[in-house]
C-alpha positions in Angstrom: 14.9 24.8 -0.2 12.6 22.1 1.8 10.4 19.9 0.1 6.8 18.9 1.3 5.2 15.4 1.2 2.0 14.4 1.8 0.4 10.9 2.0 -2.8 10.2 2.4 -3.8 6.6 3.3 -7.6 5.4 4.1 -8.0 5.6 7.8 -5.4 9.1 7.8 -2.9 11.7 6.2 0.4 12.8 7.2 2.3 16.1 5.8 5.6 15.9 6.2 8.6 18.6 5.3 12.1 17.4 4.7 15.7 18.9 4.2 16.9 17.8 0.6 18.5 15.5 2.6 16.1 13.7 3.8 15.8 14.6 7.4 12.1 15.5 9.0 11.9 19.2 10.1 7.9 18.6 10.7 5.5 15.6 10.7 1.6 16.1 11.4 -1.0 13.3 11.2 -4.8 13.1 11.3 -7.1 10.4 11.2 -10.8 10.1 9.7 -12.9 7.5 9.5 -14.6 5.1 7.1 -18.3 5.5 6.3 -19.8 2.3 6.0 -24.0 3.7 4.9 -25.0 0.1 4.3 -24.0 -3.6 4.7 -20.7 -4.5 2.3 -20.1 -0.7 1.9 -16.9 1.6 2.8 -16.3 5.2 1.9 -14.7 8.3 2.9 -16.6 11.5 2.7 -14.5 13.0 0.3 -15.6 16.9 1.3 -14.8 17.0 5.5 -11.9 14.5 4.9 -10.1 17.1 2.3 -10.8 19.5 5.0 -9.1 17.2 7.3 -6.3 17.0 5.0 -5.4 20.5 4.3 -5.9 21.0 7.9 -3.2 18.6 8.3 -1.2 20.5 5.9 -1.1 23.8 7.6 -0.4 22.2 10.9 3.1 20.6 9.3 3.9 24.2 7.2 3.1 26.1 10.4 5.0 23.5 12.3 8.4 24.0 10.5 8.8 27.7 10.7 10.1 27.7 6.8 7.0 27.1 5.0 7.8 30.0 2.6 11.1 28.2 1.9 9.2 24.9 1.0 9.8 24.8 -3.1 7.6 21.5 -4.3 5.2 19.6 -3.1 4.2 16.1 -4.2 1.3 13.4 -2.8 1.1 10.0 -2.5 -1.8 7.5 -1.8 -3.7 4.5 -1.1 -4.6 3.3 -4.8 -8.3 2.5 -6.5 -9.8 5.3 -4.8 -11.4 8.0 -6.5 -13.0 11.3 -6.1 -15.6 12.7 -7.9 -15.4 16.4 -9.1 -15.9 19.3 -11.0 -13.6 21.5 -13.3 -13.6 24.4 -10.8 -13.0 21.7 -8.0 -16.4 21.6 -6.1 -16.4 17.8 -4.3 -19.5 16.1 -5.7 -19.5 12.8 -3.7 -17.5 10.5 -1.9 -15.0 8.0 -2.7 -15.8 4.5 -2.8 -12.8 2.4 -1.0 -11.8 -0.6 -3.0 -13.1 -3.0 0.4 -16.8 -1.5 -0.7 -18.7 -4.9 -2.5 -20.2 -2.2 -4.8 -19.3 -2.8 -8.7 -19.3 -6.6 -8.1 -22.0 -7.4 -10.3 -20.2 -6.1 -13.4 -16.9 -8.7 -13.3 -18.4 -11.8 -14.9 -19.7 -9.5 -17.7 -16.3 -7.8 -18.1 -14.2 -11.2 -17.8 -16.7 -12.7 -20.6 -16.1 -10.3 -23.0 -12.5 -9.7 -22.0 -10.7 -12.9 -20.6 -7.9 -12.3 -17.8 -5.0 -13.3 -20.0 -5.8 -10.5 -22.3 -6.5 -8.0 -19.6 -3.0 -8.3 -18.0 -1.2 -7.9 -21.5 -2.6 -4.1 -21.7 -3.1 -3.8 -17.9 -0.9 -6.1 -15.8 -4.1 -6.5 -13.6 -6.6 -9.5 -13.4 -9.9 -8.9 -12.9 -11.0 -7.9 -9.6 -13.3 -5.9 -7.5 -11.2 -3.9 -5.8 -10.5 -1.6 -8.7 -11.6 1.2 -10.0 -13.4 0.4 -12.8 -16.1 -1.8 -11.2 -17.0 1.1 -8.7 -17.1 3.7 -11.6 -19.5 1.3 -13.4 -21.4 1.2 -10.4 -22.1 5.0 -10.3 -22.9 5.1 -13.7 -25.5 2.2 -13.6 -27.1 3.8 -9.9 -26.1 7.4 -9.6 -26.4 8.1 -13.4 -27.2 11.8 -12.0 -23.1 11.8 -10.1 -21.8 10.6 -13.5 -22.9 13.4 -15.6 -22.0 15.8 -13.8 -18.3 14.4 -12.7 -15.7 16.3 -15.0 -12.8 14.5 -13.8 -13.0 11.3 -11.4 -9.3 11.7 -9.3 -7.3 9.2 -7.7 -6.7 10.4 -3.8 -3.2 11.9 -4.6 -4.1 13.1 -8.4 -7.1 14.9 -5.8 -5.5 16.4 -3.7 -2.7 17.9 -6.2 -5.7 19.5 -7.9 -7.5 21.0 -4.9 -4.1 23.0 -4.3 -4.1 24.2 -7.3 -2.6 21.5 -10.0 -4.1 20.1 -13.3 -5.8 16.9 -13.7 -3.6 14.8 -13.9 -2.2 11.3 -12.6 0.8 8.8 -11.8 1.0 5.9 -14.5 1.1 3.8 -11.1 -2.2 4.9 -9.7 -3.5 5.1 -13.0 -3.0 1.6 -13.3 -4.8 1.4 -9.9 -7.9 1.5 -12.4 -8.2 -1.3 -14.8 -8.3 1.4 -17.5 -4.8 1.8 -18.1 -2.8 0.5 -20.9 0.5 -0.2 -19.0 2.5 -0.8 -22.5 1.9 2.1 -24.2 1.4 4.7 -21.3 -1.9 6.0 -21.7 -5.5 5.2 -21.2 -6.2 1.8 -23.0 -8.7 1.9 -25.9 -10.0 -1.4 -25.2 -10.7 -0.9 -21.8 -12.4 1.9 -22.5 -14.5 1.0 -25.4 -15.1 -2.4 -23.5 -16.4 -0.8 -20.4 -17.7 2.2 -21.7 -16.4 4.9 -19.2 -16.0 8.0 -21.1 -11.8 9.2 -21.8 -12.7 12.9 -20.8 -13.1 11.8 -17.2 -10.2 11.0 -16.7 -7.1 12.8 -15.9 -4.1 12.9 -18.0 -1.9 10.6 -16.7 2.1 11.3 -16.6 5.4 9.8 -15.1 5.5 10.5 -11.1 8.1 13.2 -10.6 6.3 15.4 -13.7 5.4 19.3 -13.0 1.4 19.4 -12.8 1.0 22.8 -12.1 1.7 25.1 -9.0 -0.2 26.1 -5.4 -2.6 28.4 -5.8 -2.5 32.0 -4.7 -5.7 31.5 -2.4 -4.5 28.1 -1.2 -0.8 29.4 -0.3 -2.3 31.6 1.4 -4.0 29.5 3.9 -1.1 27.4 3.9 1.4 29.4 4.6 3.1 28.4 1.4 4.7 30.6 -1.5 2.1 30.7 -4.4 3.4 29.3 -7.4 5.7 26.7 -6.3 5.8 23.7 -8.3 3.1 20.6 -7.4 4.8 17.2 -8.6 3.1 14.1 -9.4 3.4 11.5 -7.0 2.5 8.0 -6.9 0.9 5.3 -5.5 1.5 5.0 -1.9 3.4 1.8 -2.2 5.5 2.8 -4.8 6.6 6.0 -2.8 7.7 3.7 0.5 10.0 1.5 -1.6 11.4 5.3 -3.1 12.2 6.7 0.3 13.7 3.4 1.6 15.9 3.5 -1.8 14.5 0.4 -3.1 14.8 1.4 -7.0 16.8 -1.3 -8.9 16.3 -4.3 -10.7 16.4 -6.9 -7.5 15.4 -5.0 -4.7 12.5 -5.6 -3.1 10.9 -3.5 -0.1 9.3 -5.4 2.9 7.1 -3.2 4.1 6.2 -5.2 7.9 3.2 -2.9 9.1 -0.8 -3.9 9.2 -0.4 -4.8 5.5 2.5 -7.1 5.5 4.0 -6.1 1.7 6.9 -7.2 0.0 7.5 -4.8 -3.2 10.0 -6.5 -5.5 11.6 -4.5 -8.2 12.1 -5.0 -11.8 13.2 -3.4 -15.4 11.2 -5.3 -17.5 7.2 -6.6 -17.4 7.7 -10.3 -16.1 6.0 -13.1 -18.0 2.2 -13.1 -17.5 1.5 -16.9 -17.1 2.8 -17.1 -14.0 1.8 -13.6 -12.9 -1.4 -14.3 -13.6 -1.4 -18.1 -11.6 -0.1 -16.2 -8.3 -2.3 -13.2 -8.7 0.5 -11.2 -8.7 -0.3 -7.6 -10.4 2.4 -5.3 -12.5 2.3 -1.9 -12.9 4.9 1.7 -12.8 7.1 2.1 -10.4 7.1 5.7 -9.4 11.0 5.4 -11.3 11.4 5.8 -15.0 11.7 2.3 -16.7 10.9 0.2 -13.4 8.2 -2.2 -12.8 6.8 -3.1 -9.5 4.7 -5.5 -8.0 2.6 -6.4 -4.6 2.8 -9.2 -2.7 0.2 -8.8 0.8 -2.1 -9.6 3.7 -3.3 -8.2 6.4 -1.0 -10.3 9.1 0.1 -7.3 10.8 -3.2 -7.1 12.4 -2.6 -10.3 13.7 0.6 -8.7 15.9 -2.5 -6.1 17.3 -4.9 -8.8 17.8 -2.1 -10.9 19.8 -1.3 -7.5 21.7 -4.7 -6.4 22.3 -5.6 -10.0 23.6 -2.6 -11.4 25.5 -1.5 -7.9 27.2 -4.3 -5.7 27.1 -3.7 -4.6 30.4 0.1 -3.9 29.9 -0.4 -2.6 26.6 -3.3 0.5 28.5 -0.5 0.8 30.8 2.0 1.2 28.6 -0.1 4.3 26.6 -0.7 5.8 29.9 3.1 6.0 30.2 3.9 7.2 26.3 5.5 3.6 25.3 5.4 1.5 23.0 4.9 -1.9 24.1 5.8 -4.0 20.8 9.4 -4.0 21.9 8.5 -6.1 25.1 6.6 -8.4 24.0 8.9 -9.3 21.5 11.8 -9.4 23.8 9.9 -12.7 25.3 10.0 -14.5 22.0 12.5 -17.5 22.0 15.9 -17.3 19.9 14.7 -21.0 18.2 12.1 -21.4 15.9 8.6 -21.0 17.0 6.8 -24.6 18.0 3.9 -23.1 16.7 2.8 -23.0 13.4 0.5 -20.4 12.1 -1.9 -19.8 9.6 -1.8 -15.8 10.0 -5.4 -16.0 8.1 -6.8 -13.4 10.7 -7.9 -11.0 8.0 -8.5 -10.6 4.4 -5.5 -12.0 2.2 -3.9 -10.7 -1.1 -2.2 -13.2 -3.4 -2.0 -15.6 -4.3 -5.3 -16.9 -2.8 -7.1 -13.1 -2.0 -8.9 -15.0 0.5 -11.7 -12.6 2.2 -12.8 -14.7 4.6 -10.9 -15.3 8.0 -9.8 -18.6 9.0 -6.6 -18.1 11.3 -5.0 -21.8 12.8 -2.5 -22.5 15.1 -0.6 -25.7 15.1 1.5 -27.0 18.3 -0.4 -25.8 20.9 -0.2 -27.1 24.6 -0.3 -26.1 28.2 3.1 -25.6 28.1 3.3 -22.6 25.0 3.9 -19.4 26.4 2.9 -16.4 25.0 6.4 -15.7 23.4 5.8 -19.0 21.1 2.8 -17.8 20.1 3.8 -14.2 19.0 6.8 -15.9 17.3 4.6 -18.5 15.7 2.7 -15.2 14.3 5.7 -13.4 13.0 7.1 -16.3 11.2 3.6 -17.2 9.9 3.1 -13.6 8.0 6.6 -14.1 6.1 5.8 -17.7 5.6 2.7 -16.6 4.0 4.5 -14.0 1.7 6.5 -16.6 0.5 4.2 -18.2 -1.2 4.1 -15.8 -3.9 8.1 -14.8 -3.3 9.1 -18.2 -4.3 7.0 -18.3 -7.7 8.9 -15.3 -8.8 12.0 -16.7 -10.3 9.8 -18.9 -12.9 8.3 -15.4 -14.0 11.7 -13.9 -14.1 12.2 -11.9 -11.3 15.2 -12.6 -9.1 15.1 -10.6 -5.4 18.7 -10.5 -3.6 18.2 -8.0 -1.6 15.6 -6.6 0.7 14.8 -3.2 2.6 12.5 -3.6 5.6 10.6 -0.5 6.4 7.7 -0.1 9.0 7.0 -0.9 12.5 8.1 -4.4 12.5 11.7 -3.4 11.3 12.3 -1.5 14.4 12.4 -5.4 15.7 16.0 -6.8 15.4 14.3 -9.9 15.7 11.3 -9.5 13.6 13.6 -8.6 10.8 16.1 -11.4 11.3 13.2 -13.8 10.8 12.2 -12.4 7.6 15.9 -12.9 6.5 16.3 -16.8 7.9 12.7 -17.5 6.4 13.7 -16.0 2.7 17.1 -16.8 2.7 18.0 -13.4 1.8 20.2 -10.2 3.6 17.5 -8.0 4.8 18.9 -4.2 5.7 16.7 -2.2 7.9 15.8 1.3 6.8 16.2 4.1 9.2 13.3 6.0 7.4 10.6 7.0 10.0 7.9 8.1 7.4 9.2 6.4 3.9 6.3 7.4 2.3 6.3 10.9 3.1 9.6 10.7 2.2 9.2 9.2 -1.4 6.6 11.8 -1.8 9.0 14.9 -1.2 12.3 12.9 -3.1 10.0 12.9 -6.4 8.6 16.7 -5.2 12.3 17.4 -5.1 13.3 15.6 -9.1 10.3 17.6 -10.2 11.6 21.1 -9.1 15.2 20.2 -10.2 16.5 19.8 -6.3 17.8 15.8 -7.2 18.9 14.9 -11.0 16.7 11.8 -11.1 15.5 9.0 -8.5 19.2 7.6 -7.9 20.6 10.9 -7.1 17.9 11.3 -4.4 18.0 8.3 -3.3 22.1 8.7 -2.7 21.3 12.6 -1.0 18.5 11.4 1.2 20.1 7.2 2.0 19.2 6.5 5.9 19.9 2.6 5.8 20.9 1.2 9.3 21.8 -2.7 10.2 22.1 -5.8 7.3 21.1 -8.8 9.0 22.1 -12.1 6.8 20.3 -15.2 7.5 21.4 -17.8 9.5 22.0 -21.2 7.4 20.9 -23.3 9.9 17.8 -21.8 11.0 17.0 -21.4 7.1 17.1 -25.1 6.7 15.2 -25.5 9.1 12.4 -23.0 8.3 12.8 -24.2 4.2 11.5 -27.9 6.0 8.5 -25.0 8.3 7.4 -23.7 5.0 7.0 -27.2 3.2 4.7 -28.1 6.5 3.3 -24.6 6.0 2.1 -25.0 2.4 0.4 -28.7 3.2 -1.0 -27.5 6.5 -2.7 -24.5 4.2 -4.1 -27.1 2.3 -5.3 -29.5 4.3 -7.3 -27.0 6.5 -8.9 -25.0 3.9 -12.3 -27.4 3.6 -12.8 -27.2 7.0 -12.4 -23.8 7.5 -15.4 -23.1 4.8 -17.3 -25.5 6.5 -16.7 -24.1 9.6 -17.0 -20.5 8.3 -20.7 -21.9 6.8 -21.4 -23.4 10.2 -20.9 -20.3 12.0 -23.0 -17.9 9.4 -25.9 -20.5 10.2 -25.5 -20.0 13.7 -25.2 -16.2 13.9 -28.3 -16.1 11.4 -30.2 -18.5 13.5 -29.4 -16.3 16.6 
């Protein structure tokens, strides 16, 4: 038997099918792109991107030559998003991305009437725009008309399950994706849902990821090249299904995920206390393993690492795509063994907690005329991880202890980028060998719902593709504890001037 996962992120979907054991027989990817209609707006078009998508889906069954062999299939995706449709799945609309400013003018309201402290005890959430529930109020306010006729609004993985055939249903992670969720008692919350006045029947049933939700249709398998009537699985939400296929399932483990979204996932059996949850803006919700918690700690730093490539070596890097290579692995070849002289404030894009800063304000520290390029890629590296561990060391006061880390993505296939990570945290980090470790999650809980693994650990031990452990050097971790103290006050001391900047330069571009 082979086992098909899908994930389906915001700018593209991959379908991948895997042996039980975890090894790629086929990989297909396709990209779409983000509507942006008016100012402070995103949104895919829900109806060509599904097309897109099971598109994608053919190409990888057709690809591995055993698509009638394939016995489950399970998705994954980016969380918030949702998809308006009908009972006899007809696409009504498209789905608002949690960037979109829509739904914004409904926070104060809800916070008012429900303060954050109360929210996280039934949600593990504070209140934020980037949710689902603001954007569903926003239909219901301006597209009263979409509302009504919406029979089930779908998380991206809950969709896609359905248009092959599955029931409405959903993950308890992305469920929790919503603000709607009561994260306790495993179900839609009552209070939420009285308090914001979306109506239950809209929403699917949600169950444990890993749970049967139905089979592939006869029509779809048909286009598929799939068997009609194998099982479709629940999934999860996409970050939940990376730490999965990188085997990052017990209490203290923590997944570093070092792509465009710098993430580190840690891992825990119990909800951690709120107080300091709450402070670091630090969210808790369903792993996609029974009786595991999980949590997200973020920014967008890795687009820093593109910025620094696209504007340092933009001519070696359209060289290096002319000649099929990648050219990461050079330019970080020319960073020096000692820490960076640099000092960077990766601000280059949106950040998550603790600040969930939207507003760019990037710094260097150090410069001169003698700084190579090297020092400054270095200082960038070391900046995103120095940035994470803001929020990494508030953990133990809520509880949660991390002693070991699993670095997954691009970045890890840098010795050195992942020996960084390890001096700056103070912790082992072992690289994962897992190419596509969401795929992968996706097809290890495809596999527990159609009886291939016994439970999460016994995919985990069938599928395990773990490669080097790189402990951190003591001395350079000394020296990076006294980095991140000079981190945290240069942080500080440049945030008023980087409004007042950031106000200076809206002036300008307004003035022309």
């Amino acid at each position: 038997m082979y086992l098909l996962g899908i994930d389906v992120g915001t700018t593209g979907c991959k379908a991948a099918v895997f042996t039980p054991e975890g090894a790629i027989v086929a990989l297909r990817y396709t990209e779409y792109n983000i509507q942006r209609p008016k100012p402070r707006t995103a949104e895919l078009d829900s109806a060509p991107v599904w097309k897109q998508i099971h598109a994608v889906i053919r190409d990888a069954v057709a690809a591995s030559a055993v698509g009638r062999e394939i016995g489950a299939v399970a998705v994954t995706s980016m969380g918030e998003n949702m998809v308006p449709v009908t009972r006899d799945r007809t696409i009504l609309g498209p789905s608002i991305l949690n960037v979109d400013h829509r739904g914004e003018e409904f926070l104060s309201d809800l916070e008012a009437r429900m303060p954050v402290d109360q929210l996280y005890a039934l949600n593990g959430n504070v209140w934020g725009n980037q949710y689902s529930l603001p954007k569903l109020l926003w239909i219901r306010k301006h597209q009263p008309e979409l509302y009504a006729r919406t029979d089930y609004f779908l998380h991206w993985a809950a969709f896609v399950t359905f248009m092959l055939g599955g029931e409405p249903a959903v993950d308890f992670s992305l469920a929790n994706r919503s603000l709607l969720f009561d994260i306790t008692r495993e179900t839609w919350s009552d209070d939420l849902l009285s308090l914001s006045g979306i109506d239950r029947e809209k929403l699917p049933r949600p169950v444990p990821s890993g749970t049967p939700v139905g089979a592939v249709g006869a029509r779809q398998a048909e286009a598929l090249g799939l068997t009609a009537g194998i099982p479709l699985v629940s999934g999860a939400h996409d970050q939940c299904a990376n730490a999965l296929g990188c085997g990052v399932i017990e209490d203290g483990m923590a997944m570093y995920g070092m792509g465009t979204f710098p993430t580190i996932a840690p891992v825990y059996a119990s909800v951690p206390a709120p107080a300091v949850m709450i402070q670091n803006g630090l969210n808790t919700e369903h792993h996609a393993v029974p009786g595991r918690y999980i949590s997200f700690l973020f920014h967008m730093g890795g687009s820093a690492v593109k910025w620094y490539r696209d504007t340092f070596a933009a001519e070696e890097h359209r060289a290096a795509q002319e000649a099929g290579r990648d050219l990461y692995g050079d330019l970080f070849s020319e960073m020096p063994a000692r820490p960076a002289p640099v000092l960077v404030l990766p601000r280059f894009a949106p950040m998550g907690p603790p600040d969930f800063e939207d507003r760019p304000w990037a710094a260097m520290l150090g410069l001169s005329v003698e700084t190579t390029r090297g020092e400054v890629l270095k200082g960038i590296v070391e900046g995103n991880t120095l940035a994470l561990n803001l929020s990494v060391e508030k953990l133990p006061k809520a509880g949660v202890e991390v002693k070991e880390f699993r670095a997954v993505g691009g970045g890890s296939k840098s010795l050195q980028g992942v020996q960084i990570a390890a001096d700056i945290l103070g912790r082992p980090m072992t690289r994962s060998l897992v190419t596509e470790a969401g795929a992968l999650g996706a097809a290890m809980l495809a596999g527990i719902g159609a009886g291939v693994y016994a439970h999460a650990a016994d995919a985990v031990a069938a599928t395990a593709q773990l490669g080097d452990t790189l402990e951190p050097d003591a001395r350079r971790h000394a020296v990076y504890q006294e980095t991140f103290e000079l981190y945290k006050e240069f942080r500080t001391r440049t945030a008023d001037l980087a409004d007042r900047w950031n106000d200076l330069q809206q002036r300008v571009m307004e003035q022309g």
